[in-house]
KEDO-319835 format. One record per atom (N, C-alpha, C, CB): atom name; x, y, z. Coordinates in nm, 4 decimals. Glycine has a CB too. Example, Ala and Ser with C-alpha at 12.3 -4.5 7.8 and 13.67 -1.06 7.14 Angstrom:
   atome         px         py         pz
       N     1.3190    -0.5690     0.7800
      CA     1.2300    -0.4500     0.7800
       C     1.3200    -0.3300     0.7800
      CB     1.1308    -0.4473     0.9046
       N     1.2850    -0.2250     0.7080
      CA     1.3670    -0.1060     0.7140
       C     1.2900     0.0030     0.7870
      CB     1.4084    -0.0598     0.5725
This chain:
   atome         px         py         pz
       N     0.6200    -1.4456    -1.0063
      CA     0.5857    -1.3522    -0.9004
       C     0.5957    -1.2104    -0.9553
      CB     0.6782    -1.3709    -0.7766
       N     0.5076    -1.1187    -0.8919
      CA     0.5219    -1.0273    -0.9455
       C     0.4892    -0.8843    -0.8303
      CB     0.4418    -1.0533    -1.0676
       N     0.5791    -0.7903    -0.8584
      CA     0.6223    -0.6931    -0.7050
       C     0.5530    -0.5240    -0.7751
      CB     0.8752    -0.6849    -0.6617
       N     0.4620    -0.4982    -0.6883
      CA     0.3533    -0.3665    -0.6685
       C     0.3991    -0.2646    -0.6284
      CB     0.2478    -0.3776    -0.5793
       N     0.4743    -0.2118    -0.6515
      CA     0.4890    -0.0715    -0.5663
       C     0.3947     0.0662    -0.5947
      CB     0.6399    -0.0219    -0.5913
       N     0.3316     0.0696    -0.4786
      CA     0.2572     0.2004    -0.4532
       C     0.3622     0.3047    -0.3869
      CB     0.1230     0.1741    -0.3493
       N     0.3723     0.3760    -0.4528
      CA     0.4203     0.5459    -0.4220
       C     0.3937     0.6275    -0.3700
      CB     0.4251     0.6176    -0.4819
       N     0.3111     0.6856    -0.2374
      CA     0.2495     0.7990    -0.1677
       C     0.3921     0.9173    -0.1719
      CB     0.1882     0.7431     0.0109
       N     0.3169     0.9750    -0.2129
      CA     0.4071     1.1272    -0.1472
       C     0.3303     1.2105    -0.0060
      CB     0.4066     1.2722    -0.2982
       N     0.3523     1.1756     0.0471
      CA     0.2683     1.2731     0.2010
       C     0.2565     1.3788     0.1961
      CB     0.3247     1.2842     0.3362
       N     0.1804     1.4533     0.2179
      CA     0.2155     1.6312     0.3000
       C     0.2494     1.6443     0.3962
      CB     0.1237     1.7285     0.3271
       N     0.3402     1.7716     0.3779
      CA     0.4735     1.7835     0.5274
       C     0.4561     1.7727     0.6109
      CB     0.5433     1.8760     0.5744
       N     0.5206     1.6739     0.7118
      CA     0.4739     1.6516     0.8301
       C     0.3858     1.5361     0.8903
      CB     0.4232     1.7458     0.8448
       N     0.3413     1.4828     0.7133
      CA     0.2579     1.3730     0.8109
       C     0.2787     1.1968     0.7745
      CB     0.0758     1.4117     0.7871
       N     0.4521     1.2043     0.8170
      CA     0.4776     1.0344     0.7645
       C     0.4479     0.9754     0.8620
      CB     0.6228     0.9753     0.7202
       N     0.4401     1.0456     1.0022
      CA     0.4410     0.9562     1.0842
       C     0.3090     0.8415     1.1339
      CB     0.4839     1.0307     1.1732
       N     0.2208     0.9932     1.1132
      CA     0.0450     0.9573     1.1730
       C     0.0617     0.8667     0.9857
      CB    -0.1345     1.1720     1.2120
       N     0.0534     0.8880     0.8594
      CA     0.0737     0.8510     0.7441
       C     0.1121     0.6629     0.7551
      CB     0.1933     0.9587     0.6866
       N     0.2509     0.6445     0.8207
      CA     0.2813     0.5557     0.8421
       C     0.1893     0.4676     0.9187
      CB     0.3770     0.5780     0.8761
       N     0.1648     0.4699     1.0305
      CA     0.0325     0.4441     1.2037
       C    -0.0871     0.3778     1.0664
      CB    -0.0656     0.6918     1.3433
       N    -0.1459     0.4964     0.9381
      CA    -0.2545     0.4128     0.8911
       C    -0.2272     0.3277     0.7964
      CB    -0.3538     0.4788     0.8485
       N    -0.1124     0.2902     0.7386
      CA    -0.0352     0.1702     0.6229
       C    -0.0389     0.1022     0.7060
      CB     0.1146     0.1736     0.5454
       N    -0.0102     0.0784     0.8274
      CA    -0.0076    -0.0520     0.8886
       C    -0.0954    -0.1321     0.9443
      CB     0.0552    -0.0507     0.9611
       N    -0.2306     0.0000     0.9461
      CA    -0.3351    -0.0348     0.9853
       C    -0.4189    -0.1310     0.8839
      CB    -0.3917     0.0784     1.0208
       N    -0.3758    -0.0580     0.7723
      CA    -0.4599    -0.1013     0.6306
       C    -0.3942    -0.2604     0.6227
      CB    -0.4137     0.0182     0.4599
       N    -0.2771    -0.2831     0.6534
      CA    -0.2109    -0.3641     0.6200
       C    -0.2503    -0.4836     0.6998
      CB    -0.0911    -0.3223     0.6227
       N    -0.3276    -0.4437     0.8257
      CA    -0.3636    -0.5926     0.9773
       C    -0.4657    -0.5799     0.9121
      CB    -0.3743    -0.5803     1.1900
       N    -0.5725    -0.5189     0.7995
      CA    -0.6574    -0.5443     0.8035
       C    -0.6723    -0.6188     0.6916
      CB    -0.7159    -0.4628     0.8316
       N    -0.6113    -0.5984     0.5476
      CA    -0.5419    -0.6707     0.4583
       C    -0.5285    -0.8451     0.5285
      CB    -0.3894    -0.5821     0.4346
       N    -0.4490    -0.8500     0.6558
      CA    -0.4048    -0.9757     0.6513
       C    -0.5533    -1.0328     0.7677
      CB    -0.2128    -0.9902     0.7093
       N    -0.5763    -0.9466     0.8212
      CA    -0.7156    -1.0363     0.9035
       C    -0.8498    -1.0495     0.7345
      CB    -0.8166    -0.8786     1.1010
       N    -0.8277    -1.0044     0.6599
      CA    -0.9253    -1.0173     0.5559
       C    -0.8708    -1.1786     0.5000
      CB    -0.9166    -0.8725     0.4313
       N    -0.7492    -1.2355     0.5004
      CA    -0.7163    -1.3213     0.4899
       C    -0.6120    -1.2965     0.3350
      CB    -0.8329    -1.4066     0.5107
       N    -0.5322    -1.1755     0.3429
      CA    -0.4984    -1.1782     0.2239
       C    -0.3824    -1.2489     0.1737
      CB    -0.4936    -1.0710     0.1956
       N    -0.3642    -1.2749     0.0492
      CA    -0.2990    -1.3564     0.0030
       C    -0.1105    -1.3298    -0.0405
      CB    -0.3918    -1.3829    -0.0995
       N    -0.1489    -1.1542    -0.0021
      CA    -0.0412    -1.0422    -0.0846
       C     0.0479    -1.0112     0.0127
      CB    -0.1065    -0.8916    -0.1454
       N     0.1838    -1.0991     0.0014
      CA     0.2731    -1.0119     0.0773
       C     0.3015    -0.8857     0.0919
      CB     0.3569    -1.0355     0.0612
       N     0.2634    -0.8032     0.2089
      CA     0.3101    -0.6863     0.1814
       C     0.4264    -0.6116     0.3098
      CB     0.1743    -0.6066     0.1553
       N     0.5027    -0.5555     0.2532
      CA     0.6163    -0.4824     0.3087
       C     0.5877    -0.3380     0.3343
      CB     0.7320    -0.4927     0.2184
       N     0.6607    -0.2474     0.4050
      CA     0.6269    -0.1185     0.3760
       C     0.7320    -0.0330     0.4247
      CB     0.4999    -0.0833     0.4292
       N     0.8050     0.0799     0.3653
      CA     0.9104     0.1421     0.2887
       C     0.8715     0.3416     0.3303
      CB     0.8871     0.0778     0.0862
       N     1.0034     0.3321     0.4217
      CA     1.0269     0.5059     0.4059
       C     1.0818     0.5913     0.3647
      CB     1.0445     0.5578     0.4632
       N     1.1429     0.6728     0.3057
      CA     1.2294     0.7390     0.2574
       C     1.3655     0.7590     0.3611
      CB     1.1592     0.8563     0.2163
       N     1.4760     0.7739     0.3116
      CA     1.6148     0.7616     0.3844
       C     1.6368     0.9080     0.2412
      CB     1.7337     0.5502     0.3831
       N     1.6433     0.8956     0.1428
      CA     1.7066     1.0086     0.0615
       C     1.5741     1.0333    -0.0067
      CB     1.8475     0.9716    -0.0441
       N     1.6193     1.0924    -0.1257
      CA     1.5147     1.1356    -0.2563
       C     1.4103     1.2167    -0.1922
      CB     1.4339     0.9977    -0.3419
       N     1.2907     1.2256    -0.2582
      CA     1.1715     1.3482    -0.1997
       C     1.1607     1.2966    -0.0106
      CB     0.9570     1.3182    -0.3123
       N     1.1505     1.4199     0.0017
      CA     1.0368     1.3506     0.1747
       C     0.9241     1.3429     0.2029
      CB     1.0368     1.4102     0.2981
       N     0.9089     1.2919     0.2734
      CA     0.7514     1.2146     0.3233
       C     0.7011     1.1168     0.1996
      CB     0.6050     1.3518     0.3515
       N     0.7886     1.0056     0.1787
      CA     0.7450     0.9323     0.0563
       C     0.7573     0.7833     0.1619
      CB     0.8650     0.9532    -0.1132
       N     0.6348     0.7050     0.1184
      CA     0.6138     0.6054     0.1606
       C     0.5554     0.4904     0.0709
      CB     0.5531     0.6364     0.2529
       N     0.6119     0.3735     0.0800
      CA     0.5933     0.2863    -0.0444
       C     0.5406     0.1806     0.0223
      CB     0.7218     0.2485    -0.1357
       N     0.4066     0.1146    -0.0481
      CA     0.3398    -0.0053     0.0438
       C     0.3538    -0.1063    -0.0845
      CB     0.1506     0.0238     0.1162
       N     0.5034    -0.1709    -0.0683
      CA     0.5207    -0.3240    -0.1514
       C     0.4215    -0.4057    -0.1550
      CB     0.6205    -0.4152    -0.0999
       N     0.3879    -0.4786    -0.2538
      CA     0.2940    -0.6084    -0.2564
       C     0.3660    -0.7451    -0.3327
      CB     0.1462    -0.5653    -0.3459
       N     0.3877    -0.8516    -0.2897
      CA     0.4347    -0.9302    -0.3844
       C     0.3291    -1.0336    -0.4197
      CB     0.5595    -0.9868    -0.3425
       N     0.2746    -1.0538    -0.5386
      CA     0.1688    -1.1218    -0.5340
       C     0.1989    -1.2228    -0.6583
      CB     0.0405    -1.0300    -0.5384
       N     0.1425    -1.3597    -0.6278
      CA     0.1443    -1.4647    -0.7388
       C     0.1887    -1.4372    -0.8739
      CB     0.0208    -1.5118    -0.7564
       N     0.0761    -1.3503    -0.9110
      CA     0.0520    -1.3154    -1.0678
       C    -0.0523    -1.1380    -1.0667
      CB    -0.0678    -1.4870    -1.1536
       N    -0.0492    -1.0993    -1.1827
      CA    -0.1296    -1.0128    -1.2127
       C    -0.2588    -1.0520    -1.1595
      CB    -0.1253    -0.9900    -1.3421
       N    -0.2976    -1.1502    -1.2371
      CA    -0.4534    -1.1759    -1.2204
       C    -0.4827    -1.2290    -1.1038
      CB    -0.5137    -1.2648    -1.3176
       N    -0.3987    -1.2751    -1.0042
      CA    -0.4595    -1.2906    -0.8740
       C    -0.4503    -1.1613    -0.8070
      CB    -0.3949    -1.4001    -0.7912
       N    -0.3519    -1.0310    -0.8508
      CA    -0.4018    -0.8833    -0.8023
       C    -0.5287    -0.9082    -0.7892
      CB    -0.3799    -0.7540    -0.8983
       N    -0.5659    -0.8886    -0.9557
      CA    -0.6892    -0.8293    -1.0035
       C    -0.8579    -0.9085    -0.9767
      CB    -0.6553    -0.8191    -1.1606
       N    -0.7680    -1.0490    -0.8824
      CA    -0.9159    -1.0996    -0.8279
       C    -0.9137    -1.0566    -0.7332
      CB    -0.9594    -1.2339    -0.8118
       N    -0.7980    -1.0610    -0.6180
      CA    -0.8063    -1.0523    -0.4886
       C    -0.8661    -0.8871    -0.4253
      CB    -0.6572    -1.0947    -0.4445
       N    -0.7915    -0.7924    -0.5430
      CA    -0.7593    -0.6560    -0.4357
       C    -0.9425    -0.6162    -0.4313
      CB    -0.6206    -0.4846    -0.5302
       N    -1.0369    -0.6361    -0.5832
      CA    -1.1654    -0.6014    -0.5623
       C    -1.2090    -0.6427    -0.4107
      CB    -1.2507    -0.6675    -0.6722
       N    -1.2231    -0.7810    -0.3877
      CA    -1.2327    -0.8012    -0.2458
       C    -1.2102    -0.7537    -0.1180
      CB    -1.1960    -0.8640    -0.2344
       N    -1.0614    -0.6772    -0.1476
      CA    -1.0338    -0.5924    -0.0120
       C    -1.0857    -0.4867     0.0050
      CB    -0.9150    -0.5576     0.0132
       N    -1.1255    -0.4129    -0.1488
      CA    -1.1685    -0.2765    -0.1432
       C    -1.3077    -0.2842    -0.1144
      CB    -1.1408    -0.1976    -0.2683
       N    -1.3494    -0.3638    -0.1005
      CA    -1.4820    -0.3587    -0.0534
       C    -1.5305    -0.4056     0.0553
      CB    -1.5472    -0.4011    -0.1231
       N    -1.4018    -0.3992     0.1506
      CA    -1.4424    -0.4123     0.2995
       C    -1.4583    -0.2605     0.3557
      CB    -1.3208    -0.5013     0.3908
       N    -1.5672    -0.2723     0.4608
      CA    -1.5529    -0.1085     0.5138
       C    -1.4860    -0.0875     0.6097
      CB    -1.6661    -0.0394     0.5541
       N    -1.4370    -0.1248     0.6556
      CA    -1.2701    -0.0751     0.7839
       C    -1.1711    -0.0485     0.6349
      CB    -1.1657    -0.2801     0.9401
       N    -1.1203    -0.1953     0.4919
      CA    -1.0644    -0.0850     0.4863
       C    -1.0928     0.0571     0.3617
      CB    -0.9419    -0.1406     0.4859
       N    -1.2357     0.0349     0.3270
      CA    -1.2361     0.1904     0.2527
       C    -1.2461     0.2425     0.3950
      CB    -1.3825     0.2459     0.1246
       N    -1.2636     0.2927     0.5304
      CA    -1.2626     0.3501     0.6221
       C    -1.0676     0.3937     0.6414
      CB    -1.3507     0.2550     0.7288
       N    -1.0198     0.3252     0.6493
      CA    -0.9002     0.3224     0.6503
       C    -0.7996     0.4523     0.5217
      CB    -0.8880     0.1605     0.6282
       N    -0.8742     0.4010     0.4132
      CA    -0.8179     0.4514     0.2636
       C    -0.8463     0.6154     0.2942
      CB    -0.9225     0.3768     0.0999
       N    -1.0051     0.6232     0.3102
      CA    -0.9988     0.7456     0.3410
       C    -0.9346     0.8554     0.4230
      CB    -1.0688     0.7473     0.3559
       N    -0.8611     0.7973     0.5072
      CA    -0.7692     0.8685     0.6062
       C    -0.6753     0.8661     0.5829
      CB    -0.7594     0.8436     0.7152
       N    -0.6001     0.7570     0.4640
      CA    -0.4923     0.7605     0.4137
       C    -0.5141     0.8615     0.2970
      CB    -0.4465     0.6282     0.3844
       N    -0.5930     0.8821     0.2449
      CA    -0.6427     0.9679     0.0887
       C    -0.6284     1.1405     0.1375
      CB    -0.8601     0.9222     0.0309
       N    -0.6441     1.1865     0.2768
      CA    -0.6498     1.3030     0.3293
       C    -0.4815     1.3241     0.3572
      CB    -0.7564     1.3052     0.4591
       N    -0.4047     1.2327     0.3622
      CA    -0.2604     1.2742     0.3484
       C    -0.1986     1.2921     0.2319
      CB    -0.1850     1.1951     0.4034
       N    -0.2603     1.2373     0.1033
      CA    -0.1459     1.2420     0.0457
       C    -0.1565     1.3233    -0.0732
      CB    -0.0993     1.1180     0.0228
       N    -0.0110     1.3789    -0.1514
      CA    -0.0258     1.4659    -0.2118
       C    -0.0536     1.4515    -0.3764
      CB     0.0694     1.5275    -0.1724
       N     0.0318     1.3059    -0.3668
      CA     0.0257     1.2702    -0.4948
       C     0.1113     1.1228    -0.5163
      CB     0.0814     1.3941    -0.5788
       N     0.1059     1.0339    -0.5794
      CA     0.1390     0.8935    -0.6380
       C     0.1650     0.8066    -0.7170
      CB     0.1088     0.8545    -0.6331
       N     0.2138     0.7188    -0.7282
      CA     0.1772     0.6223    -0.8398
       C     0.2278     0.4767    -0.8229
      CB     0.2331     0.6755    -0.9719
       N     0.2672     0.4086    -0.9019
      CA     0.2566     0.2391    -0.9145
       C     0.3316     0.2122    -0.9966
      CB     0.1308     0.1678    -0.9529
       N     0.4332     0.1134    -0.9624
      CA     0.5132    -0.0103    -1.0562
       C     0.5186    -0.0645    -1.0073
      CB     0.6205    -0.0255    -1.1147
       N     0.5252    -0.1487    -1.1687
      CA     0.4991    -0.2895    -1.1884
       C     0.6274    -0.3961    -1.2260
      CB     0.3964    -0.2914    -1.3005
       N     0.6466    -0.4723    -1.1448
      CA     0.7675    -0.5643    -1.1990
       C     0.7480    -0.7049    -1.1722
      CB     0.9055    -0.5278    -1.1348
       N     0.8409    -0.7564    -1.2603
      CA     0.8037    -0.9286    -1.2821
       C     0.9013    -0.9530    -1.1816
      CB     0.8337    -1.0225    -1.4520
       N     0.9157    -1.0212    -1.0786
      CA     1.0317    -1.0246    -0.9729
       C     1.1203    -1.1935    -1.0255
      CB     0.9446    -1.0254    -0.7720
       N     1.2683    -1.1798    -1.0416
      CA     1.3524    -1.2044    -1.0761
       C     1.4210    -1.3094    -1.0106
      CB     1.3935    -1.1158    -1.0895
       N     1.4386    -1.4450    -1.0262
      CA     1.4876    -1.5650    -0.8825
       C     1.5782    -1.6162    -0.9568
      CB     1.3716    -1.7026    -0.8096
């Protein structure tokens, strides 16, 4: 198994409406039929307005079949884009998850 973390940093002020579209992305993720557990994560300390959308998925390569598929639904690039107008800046790790 292996665990995704996406990193958003928000601009001030907007975790909340920020938050409202991760979850949106996320019903649409699972009505697409997805395969990727996903969790989703707010800041308590460290920078603010940081929001983390976990994925736990099989393997790498079922990422790398599945996510093309999602991104090419239009609710959710409709979605991305409203998430893309919040944020300031990001990134991604990668870990082999540990049992």
């Amino acid at each position: 198994m292996v665990v995704i973390r996406n990193v958003f940093r928000l601009k001030f002020g907007k975790a909340k409406e920020g938050v409202a579209l991760f979850k949106e992305g996320m019903a649409i993720q699972n009505r697409l039929g997805s395969r990727f557990n996903a969790r989703l994560l707010t800041d308590l300390t460290g920078p603010f307005y940081t929001v983390v959308l976990e994925l736990t998925v099989p393997s790498l390569s079922a990422f790398e079949t599945e996510a093309p598929r999602l991104m090419a639904d239009k609710d959710w690039q409709s979605n991305y884009q409203k998430i893309t107008a919040l944020v300031e800046s990001g990134y991604r790790e990668i870990f082999t998850l540990v049992e």
